[in-house]
C-alpha positions as CSV (number, residue, x, y, z in Angstrom):
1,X,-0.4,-11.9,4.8
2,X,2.0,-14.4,2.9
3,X,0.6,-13.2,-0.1
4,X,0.8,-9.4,0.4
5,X,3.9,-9.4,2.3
6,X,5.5,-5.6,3.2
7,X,7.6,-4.1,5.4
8,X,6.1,-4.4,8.6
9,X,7.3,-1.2,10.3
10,X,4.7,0.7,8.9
11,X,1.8,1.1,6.9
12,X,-0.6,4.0,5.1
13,X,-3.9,4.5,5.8
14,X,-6.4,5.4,3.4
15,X,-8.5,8.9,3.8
16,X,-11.2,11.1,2.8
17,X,-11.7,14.6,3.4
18,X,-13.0,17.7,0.8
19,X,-13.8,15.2,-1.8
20,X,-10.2,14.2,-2.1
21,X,-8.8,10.6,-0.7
22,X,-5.5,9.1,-0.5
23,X,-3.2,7.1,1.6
24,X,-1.2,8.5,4.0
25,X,1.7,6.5,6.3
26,X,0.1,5.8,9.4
27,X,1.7,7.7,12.9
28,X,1.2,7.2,16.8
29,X,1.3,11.2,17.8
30,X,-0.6,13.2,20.2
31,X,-2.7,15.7,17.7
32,X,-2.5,18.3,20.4
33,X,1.0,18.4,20.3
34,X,1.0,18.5,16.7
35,X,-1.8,21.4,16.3
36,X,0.8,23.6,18.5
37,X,3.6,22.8,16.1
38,X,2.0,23.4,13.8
39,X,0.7,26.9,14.5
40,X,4.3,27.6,14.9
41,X,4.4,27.2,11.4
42,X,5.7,23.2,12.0
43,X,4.6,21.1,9.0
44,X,3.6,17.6,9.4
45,X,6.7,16.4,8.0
46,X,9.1,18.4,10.1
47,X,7.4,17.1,13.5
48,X,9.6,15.5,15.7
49,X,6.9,13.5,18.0
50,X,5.4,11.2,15.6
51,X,6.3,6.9,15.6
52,X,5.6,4.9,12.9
53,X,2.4,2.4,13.4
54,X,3.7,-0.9,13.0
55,X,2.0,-3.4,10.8
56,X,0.1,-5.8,13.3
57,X,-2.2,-9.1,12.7
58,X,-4.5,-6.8,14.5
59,X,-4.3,-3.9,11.8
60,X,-4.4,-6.6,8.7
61,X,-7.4,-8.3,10.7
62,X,-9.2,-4.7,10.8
63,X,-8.6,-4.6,7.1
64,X,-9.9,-7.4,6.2
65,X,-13.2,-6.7,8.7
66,X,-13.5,-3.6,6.9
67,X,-13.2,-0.9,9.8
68,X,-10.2,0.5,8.1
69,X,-8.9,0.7,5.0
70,X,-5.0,0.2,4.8
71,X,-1.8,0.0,2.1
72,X,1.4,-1.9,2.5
73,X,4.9,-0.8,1.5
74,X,6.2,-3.5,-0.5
75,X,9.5,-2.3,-1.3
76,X,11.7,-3.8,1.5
77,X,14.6,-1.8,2.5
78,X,17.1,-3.8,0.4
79,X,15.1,-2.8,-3.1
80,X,13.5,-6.1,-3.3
81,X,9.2,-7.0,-2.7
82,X,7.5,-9.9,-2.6
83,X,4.8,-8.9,-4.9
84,X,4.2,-7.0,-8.3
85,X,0.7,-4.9,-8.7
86,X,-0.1,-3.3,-11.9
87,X,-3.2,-1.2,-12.6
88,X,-5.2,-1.2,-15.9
89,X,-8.0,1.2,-16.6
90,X,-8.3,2.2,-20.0
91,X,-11.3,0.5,-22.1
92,X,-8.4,-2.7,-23.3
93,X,-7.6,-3.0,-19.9
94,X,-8.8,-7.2,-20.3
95,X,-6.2,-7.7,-23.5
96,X,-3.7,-6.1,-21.4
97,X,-3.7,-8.0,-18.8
98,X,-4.1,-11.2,-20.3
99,X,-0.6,-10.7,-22.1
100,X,0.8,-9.8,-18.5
101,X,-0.6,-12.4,-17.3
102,X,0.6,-14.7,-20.2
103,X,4.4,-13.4,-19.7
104,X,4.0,-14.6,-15.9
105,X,3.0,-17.9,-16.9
106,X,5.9,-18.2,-18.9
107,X,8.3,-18.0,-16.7
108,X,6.0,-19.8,-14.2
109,X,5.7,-16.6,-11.8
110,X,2.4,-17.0,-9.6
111,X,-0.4,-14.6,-11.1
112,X,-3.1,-13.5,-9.4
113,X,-6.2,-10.9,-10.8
114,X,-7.8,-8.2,-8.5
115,X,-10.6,-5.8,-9.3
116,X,-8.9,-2.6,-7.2
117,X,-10.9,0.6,-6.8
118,X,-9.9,1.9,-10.2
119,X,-9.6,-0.7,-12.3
120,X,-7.7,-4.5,-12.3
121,X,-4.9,-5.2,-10.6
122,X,-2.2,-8.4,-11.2
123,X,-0.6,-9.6,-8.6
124,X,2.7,-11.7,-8.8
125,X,3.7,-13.7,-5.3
126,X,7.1,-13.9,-6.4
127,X,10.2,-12.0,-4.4
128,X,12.3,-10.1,-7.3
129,X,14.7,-7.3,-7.1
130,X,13.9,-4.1,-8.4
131,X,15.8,-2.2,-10.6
């Protein structure tokens, strides 16, 4: 959690359905509720009865067991994160980030390297503001 640190006032989950997956920001709602807004003609976006899961130890420990899958916002509210992730998935995805990784060493900003679902992922643990 010091390492993949995010706002804390919510989170996305991640989701299958059709063949299609994504993340979606994760809700406390009743879905009955919901399914009669919605065949008001409500969309999910317009409903007023939905609260924002807060990110728990619990929910990070889930993670990490594997019984769900979760994302983190890491933009903070005042622009800044604590961590950078970049994705490479063409076929020079190692020579790419090997000279990201090399500009991170130079000006001695933590790098870390992920395999992610698609590809590689570097992670930088430093805080930086966002432009």
């Amino acid at each position: 959690m010091s390492l993949f640190k995010g706002r804390n006032d919510i989170y996305a989950r991640r989701w299958e359905k059709d063949g299609r997956n994504g993340y979606s920001p994760a809700y406390q709602l009743t879905w009955q509720e919901f399914a009669a807004f919605k065949a008001k003609g409500g969309k999910f976006s317009d409903f007023p009865n939905k609260k924002p899961l807060l990110l728990t130890t619990e929910v990070i420990q889930d993670h990490l067991n594997g019984t769900q899958t979760i994302g983190i916002y890491p933009l903070f509210t005042d622009n800044t994160s604590h961590f950078i992730a970049a994705d490479f998935d063409k076929e020079n995805w190692k020579e790419e980030s090997r000279a990201l990784i090399n500009i991170w060493e130079k000006y001695k900003i933590p790098a870390y390297l992920e395999r992610s679902r698609s590809g590689i992922s570097k992670i930088s643990s430093r805080k930086a503001q966002l432009f």
